[in-house]
C-alpha positions in Angstrom: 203.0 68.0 191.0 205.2 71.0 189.8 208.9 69.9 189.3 211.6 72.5 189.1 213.6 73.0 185.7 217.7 72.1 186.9 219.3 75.4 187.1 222.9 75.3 185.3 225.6 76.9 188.1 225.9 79.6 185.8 222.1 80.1 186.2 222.2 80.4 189.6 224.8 82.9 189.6 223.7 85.1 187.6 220.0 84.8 188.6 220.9 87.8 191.4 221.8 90.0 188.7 218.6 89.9 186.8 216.6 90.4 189.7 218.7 93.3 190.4 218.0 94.9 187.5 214.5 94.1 187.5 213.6 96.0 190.7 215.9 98.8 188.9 213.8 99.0 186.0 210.0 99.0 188.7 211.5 101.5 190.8 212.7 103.9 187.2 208.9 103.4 186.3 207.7 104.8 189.4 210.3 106.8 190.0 210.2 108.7 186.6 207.6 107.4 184.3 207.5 110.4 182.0 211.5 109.6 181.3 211.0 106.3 181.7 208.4 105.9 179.2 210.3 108.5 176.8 213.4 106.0 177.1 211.3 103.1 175.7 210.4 105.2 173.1 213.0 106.2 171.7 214.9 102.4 171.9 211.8 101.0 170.7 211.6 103.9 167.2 215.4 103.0 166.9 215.2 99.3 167.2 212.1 99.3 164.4 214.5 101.8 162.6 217.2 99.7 162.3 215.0 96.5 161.4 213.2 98.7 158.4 216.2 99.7 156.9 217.5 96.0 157.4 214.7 95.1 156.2 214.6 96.9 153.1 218.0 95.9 152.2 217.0 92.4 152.3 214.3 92.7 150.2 216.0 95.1 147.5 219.1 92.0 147.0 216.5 88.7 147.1 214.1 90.8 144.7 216.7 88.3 141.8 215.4 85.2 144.2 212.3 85.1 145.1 208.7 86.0 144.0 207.8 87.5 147.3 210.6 90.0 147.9 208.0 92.8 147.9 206.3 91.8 150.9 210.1 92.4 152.4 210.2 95.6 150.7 206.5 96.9 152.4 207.6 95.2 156.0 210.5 97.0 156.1 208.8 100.6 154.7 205.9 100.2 157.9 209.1 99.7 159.9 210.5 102.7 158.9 207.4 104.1 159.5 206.5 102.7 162.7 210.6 103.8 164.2 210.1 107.8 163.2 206.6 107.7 164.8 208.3 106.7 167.7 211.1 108.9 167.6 208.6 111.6 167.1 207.2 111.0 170.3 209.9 112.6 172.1 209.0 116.1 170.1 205.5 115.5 171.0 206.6 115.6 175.0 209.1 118.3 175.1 206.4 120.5 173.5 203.7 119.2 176.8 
């Protein structure tokens, strides 16, 4: 028998919403996939950005506090990497 988590009133009321923006999101991917998958793109190269340099940071201050701050260092550097591949991508389609 499958039992139903309780649903908080909040929950409920806000349940609409996500689906809303759900069916948005489908219908963009149909819609306009080339833009759609250039948007991703470039939130997913700025996202990794932002954690490498993060990253980075972190590992550059605990290097005084831990033996391991290196592997900080080289997470943060392939997520550096990793972010301008993907904000490269959009130079890639606009030359297509």
């Amino acid at each position: 028998m499958v039992q139903r988590a309780p649903r908080s009133e909040a929950a409920a009321a806000h349940s609409g919403w996500i689906l809303a923006g759900a069916v948005i999101t489908v219908l963009a991917g149909l819609v306009a996939p080339g833009l759609t998958a250039l948007a991703v793109a470039l939130f997913v190269g700025a996202w990794a950005m932002m954690l490498g340099i993060t990253e980075v940071v972190v590992a550059i201050a605990a290097r005084w506090t831990t033996s391991c701050w290196w592997a900080g260092l080289v997470s943060g550097i392939l997520a550096l990497l990793f972010g301008l591949a993907g904000l490269q991508i959009r130079r890639s389609i606009r030359r297509a």
